[in-house]
VMD Tcl script that builds the backbone (N, CA, C; Angstrom):
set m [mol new atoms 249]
animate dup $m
set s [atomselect $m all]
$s set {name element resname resid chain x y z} {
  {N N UNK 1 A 3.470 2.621 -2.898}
  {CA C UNK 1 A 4.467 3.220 -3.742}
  {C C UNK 1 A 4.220 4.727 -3.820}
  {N N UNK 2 A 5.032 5.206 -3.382}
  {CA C UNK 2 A 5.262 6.386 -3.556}
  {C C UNK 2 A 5.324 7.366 -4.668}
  {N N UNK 3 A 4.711 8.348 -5.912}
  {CA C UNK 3 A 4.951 8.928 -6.735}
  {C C UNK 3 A 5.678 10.537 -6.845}
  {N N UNK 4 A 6.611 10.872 -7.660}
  {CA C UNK 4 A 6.742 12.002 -7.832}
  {C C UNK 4 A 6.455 12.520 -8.855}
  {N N UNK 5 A 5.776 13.912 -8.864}
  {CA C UNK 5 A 5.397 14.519 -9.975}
  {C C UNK 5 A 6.183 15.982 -10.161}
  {N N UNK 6 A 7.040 15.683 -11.421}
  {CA C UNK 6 A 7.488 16.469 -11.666}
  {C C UNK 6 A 7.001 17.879 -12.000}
  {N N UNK 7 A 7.932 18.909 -12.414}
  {CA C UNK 7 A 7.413 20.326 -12.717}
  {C C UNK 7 A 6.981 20.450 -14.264}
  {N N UNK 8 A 7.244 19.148 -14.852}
  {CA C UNK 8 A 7.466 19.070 -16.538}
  {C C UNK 8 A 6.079 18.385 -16.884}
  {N N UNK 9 A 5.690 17.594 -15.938}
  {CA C UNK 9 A 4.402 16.800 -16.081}
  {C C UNK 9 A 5.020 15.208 -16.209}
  {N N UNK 10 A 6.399 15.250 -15.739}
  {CA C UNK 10 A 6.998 13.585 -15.793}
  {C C UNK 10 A 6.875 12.984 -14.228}
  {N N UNK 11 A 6.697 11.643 -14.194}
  {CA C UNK 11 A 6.517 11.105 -12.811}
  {C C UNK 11 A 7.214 9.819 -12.706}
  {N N UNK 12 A 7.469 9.454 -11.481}
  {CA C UNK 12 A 8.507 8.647 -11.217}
  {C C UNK 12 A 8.107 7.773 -9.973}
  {N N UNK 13 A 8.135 6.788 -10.045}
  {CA C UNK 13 A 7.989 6.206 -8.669}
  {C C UNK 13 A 9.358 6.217 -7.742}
  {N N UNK 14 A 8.720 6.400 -6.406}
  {CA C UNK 14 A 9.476 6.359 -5.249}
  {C C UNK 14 A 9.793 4.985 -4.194}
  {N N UNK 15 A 10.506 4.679 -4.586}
  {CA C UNK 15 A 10.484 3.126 -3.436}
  {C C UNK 15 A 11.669 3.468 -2.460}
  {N N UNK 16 A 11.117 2.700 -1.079}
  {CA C UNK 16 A 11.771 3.295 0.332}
  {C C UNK 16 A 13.633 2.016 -0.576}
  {N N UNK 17 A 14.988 2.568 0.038}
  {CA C UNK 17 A 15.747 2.086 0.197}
  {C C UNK 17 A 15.798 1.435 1.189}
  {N N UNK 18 A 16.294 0.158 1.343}
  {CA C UNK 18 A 17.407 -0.562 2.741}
  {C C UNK 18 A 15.637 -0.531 3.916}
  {N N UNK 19 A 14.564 -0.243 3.149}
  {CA C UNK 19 A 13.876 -0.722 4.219}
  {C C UNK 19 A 12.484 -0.562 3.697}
  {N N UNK 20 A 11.199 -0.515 4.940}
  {CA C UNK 20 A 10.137 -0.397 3.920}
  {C C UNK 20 A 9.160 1.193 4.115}
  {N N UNK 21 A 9.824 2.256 4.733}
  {CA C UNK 21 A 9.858 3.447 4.486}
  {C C UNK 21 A 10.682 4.330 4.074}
  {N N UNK 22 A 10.175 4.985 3.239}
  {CA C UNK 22 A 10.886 6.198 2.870}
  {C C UNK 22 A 11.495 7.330 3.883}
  {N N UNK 23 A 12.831 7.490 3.390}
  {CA C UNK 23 A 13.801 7.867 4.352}
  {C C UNK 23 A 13.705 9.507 4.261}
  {N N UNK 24 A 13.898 10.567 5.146}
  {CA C UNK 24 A 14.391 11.717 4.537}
  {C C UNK 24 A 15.138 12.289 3.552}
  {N N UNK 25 A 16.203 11.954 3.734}
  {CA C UNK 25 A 17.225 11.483 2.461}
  {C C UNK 25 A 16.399 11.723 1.142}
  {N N UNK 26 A 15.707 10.722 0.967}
  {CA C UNK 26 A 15.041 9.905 -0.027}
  {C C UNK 26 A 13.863 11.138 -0.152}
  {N N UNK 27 A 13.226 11.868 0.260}
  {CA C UNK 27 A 12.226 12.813 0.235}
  {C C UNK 27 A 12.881 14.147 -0.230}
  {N N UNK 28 A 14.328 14.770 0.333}
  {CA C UNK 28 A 14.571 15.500 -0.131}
  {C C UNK 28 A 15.430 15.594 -1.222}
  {N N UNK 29 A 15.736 14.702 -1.353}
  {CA C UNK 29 A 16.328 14.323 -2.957}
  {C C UNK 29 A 15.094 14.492 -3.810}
  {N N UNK 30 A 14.129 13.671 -3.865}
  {CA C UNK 30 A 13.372 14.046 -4.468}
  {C C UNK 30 A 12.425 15.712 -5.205}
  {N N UNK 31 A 12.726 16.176 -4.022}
  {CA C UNK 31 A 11.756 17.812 -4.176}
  {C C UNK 31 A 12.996 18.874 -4.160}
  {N N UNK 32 A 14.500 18.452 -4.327}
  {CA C UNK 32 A 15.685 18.798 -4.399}
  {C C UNK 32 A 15.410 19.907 -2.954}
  {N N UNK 33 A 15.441 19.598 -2.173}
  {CA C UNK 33 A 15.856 20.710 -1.082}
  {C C UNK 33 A 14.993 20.012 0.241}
  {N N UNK 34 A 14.875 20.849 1.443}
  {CA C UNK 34 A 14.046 20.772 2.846}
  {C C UNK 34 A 13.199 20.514 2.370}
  {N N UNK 35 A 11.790 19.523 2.925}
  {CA C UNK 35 A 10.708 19.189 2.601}
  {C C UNK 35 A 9.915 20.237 3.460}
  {N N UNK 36 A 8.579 20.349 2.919}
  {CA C UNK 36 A 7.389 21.108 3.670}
  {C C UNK 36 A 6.124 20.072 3.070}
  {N N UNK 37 A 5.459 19.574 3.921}
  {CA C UNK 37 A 4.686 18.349 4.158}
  {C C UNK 37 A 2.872 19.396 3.887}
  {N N UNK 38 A 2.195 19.003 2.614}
  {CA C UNK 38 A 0.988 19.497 2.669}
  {C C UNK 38 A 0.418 18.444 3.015}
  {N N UNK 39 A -1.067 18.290 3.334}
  {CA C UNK 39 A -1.652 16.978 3.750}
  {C C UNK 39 A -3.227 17.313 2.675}
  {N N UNK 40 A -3.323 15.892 2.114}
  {CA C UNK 40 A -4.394 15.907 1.605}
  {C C UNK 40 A -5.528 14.360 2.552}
  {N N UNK 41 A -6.436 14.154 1.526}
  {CA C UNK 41 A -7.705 13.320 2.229}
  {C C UNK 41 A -6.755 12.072 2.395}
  {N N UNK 42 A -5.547 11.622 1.454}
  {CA C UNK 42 A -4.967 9.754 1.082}
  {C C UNK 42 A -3.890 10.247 1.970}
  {N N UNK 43 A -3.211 10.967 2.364}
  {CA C UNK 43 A -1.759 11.372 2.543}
  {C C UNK 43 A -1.066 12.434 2.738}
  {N N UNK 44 A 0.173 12.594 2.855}
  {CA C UNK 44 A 1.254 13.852 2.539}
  {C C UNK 44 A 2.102 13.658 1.385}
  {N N UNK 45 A 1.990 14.810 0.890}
  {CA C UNK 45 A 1.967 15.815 0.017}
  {C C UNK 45 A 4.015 16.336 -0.023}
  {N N UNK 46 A 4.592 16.015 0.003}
  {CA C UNK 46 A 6.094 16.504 0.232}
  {C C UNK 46 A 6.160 17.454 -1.023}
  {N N UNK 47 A 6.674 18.873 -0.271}
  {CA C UNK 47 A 6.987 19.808 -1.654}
  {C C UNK 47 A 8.319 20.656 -1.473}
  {N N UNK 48 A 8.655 21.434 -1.991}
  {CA C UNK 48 A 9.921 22.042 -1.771}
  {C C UNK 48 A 10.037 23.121 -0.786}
  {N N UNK 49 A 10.576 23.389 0.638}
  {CA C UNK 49 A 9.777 24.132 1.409}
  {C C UNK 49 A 10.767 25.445 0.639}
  {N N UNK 50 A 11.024 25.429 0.221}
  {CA C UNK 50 A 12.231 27.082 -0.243}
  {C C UNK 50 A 11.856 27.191 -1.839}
  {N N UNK 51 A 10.820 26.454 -2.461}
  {CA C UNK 51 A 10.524 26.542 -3.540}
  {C C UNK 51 A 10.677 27.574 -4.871}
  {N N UNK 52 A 9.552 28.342 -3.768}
  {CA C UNK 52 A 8.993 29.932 -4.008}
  {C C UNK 52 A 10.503 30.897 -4.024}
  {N N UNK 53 A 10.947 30.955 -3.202}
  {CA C UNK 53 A 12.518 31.474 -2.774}
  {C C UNK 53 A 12.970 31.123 -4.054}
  {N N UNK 54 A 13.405 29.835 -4.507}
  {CA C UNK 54 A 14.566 29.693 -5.519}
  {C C UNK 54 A 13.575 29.577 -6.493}
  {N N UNK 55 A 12.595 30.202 -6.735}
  {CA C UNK 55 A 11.801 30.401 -8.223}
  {C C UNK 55 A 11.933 29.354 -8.865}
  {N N UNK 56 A 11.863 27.976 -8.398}
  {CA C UNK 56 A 11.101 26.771 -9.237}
  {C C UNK 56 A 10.164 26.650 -10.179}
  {N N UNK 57 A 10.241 26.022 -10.953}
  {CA C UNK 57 A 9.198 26.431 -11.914}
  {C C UNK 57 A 7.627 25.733 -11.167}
  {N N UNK 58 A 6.419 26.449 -11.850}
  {CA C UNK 58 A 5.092 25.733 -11.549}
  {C C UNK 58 A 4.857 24.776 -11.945}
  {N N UNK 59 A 4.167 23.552 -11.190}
  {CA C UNK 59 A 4.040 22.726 -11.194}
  {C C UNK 59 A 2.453 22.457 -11.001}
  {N N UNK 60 A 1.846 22.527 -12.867}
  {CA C UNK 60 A 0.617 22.913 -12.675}
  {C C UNK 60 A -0.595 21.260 -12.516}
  {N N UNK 61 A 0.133 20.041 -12.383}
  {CA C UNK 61 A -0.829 18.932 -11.950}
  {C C UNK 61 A -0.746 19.243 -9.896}
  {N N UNK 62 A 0.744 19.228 -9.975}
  {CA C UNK 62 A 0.110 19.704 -8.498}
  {C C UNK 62 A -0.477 20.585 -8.021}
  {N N UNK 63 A -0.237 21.939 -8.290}
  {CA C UNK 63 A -1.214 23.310 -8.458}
  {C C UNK 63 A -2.821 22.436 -8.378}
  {N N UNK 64 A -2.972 21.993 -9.538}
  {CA C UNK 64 A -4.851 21.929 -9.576}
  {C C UNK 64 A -4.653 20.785 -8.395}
  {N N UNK 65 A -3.823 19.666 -8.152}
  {CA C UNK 65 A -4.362 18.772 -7.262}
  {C C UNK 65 A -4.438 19.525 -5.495}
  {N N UNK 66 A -3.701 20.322 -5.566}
  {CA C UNK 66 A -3.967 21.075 -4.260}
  {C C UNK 66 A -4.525 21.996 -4.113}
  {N N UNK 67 A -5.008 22.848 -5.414}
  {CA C UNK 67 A -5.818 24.305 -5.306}
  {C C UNK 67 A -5.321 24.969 -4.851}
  {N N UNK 68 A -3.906 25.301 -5.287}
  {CA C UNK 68 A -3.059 26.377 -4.679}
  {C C UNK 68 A -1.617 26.534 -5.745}
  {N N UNK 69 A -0.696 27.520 -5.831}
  {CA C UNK 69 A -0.142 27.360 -6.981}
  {C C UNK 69 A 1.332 26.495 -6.099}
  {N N UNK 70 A 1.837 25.383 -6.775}
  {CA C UNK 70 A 3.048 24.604 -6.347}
  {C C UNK 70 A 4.040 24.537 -6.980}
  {N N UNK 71 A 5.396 24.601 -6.532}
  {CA C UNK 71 A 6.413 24.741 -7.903}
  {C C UNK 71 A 7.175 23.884 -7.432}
  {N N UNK 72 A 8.041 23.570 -8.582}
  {CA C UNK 72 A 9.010 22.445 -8.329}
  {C C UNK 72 A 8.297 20.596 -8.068}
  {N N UNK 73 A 9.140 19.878 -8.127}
  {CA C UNK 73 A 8.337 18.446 -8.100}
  {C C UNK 73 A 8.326 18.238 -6.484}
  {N N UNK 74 A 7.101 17.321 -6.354}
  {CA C UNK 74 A 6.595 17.373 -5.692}
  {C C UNK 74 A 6.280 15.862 -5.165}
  {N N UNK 75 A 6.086 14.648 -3.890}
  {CA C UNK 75 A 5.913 13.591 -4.049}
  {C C UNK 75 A 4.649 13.510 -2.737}
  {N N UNK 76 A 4.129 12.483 -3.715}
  {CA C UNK 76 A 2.862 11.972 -3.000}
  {C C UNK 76 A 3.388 10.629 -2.574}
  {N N UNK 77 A 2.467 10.657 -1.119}
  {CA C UNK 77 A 2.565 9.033 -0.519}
  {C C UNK 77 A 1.087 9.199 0.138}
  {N N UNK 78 A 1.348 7.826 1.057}
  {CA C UNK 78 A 0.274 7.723 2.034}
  {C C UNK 78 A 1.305 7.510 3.258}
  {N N UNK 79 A 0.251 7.506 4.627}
  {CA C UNK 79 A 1.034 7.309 5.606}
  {C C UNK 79 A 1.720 6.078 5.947}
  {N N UNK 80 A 1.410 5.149 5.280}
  {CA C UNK 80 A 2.037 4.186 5.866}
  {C C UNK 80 A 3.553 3.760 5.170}
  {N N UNK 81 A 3.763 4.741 4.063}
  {CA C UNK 81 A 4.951 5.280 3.581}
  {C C UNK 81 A 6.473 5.822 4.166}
  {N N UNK 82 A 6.019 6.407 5.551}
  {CA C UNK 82 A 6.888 7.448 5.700}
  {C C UNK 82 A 6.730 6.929 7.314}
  {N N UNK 83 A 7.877 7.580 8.506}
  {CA C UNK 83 A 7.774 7.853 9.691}
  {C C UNK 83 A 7.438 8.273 10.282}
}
mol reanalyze $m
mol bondsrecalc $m
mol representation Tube
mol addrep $m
């Protein structure tokens, strides 16, 4: 299962539609725009790749979980999640 973590500190689970991965569609709906894929030790990391550009707000659980500053929501999976 897939999680998203919002910019507010709210989170949401992600479940693939019409199959048993998560679709593009379904990724950029989530992070509202183009995805840009960080990779951590469990997975990828989907974040807003135009984030910074449209001044999203910070998103400070993801910030500390990546050690870097992240804005806008953001969704975690593992690979066997995605294509």
């Amino acid at each position: 299962m897939a999680l998203v973590l919002h910019a507010d500190g709210s989170r949401d689970e992600l479940l693939p539609i019409g199959g048993t991965k998560l679709s593009l569609d379904q990724l950029q709906a989530a992070v509202g725009g183009n995805i840009e894929a960080v990779f951590i030790e469990t997975g990828p990391v989907f974040v807003n790749e135009d984030g910074l550009r449209l001044r999203l707000p910070l998103n400070p659980l993801a910030s500390e979980m990546l050690r870097r500053p992240i804005v806008g929501a953001v969704v975690i999976c593992d690979f066997s999640e995605i294509d």
